[in-house]
Short mmCIF file of the C-alpha atoms (twelve columns), coordinates in Angstrom:
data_MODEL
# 
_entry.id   MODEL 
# 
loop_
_atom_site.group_PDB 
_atom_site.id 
_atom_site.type_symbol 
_atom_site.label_atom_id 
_atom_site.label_alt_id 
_atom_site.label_comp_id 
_atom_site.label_asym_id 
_atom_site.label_seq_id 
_atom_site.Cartn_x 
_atom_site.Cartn_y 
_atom_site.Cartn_z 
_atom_site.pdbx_PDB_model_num 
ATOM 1  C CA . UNK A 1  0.000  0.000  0.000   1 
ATOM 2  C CA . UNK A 2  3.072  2.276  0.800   1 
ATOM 3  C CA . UNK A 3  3.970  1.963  -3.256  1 
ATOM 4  C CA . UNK A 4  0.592  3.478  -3.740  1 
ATOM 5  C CA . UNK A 5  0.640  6.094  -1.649  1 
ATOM 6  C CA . UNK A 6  4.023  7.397  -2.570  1 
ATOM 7  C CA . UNK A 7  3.143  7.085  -6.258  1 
ATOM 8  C CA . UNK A 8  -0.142 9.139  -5.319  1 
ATOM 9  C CA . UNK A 9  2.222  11.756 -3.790  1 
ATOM 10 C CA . UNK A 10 4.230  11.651 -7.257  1 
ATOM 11 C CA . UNK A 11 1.575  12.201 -9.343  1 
ATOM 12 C CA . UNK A 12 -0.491 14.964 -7.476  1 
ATOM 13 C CA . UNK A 13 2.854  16.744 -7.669  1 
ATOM 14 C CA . UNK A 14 3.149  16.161 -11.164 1 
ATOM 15 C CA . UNK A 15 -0.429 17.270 -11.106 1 
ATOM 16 C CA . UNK A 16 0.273  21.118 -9.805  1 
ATOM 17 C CA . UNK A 17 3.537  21.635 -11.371 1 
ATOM 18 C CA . UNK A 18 2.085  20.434 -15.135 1 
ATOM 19 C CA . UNK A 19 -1.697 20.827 -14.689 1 
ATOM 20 C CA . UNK A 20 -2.214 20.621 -18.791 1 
ATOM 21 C CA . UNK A 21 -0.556 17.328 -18.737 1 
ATOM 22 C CA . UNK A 22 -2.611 14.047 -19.579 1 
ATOM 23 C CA . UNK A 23 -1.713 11.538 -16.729 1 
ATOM 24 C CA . UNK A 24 -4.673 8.995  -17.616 1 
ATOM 25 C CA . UNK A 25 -2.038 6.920  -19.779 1 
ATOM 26 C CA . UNK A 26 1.192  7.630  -17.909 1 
ATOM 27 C CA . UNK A 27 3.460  4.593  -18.174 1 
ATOM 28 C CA . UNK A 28 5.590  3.831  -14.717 1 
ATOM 29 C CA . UNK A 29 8.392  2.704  -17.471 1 
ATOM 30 C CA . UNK A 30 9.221  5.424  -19.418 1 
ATOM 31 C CA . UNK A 31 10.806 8.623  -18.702 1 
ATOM 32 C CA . UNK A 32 8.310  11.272 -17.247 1 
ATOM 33 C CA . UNK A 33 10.213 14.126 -19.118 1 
ATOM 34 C CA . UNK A 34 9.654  12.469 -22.280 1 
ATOM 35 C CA . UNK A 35 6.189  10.803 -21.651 1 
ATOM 36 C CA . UNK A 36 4.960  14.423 -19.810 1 
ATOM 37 C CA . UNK A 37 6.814  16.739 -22.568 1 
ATOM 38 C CA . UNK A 38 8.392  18.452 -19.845 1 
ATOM 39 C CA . UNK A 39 11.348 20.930 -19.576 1 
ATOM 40 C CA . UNK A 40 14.138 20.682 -16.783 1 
ATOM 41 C CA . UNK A 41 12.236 23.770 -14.724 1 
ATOM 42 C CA . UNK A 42 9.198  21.680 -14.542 1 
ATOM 43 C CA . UNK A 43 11.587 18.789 -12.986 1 
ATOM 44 C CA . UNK A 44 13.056 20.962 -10.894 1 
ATOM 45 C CA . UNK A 45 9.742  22.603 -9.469  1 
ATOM 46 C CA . UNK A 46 9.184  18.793 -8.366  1 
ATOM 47 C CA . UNK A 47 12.414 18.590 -6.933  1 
ATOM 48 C CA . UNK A 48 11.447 21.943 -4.762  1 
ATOM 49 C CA . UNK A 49 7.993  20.922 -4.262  1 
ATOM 50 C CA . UNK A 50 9.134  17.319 -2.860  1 
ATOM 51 C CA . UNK A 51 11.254 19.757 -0.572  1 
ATOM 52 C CA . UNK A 52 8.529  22.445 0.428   1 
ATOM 53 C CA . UNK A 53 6.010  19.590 1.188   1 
ATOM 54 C CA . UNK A 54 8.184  16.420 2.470   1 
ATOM 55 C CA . UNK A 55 11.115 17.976 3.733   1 
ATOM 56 C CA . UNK A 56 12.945 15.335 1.097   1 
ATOM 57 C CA . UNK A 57 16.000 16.879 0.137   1 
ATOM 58 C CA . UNK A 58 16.748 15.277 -3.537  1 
ATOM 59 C CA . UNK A 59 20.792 15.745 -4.319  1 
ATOM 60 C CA . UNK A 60 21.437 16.838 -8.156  1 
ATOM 61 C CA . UNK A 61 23.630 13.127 -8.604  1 
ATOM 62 C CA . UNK A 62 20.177 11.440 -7.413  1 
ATOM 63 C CA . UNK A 63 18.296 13.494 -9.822  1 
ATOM 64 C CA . UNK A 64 18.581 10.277 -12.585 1 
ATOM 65 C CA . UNK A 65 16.386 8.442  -9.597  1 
ATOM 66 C CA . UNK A 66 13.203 10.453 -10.325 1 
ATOM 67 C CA . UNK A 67 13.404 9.525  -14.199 1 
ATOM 68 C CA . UNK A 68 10.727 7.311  -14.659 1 
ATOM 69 C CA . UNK A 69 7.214  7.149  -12.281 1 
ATOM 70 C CA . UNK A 70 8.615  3.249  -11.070 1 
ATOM 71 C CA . UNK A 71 11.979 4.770  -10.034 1 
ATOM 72 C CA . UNK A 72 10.702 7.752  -8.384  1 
ATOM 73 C CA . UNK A 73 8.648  5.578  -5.853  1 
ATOM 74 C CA . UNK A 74 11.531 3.239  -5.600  1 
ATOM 75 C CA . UNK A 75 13.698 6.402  -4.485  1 
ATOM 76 C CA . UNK A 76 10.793 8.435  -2.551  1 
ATOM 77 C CA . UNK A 77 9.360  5.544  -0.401  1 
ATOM 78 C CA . UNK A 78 12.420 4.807  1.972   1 
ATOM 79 C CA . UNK A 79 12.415 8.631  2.214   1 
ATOM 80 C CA . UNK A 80 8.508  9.240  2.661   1 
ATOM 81 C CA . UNK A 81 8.199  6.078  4.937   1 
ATOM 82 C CA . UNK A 82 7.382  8.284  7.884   1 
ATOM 83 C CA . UNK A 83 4.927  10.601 6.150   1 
ATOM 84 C CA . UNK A 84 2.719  7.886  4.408   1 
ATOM 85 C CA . UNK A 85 0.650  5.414  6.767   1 
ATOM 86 C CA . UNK A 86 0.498  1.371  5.551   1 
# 
């Protein structure tokens, strides 16, 4: 359940930083940049937003981490362990 959550957390980000975007089809696979048409200010206002909301500081060599939807929860759930409830 954890998995969901933090992939619920992704995506309402994604949500308010790209509102125009069409998440229906969004493949956990595939770069979001590429899949979201998105330029690196839009990655980086998730990067600050994971910081304004979580307190998650994201390091620029980790920023390869949050490529895809499947590695973003795979980096973000050890880090938003205490904020999301199983």
């Amino acid at each position: 359940m954890i998995k969901q959550q933090v992939k619920d957390i992704i995506v309402g980000i994604i949500e308010m930083v790209a509102p125009d975007a069409d998440l229906s089809n969004l493949k956990s696979d595939v770069r979001l940049r590429d899949q979201l048409d998105m330029d690196s200010m839009d990655f980086l206002d998730i990067v600050m937003e994971l910081r304004k909301r979580y307190q998650i500081e994201v390091p620029k060599e980790d920023y390869p981490m949050l490529a895809t939807l499947d590695s973003c929860i795979s980096y973000l759930t050890p880090k938003l362990q205490s904020v999301v409830s199983t």
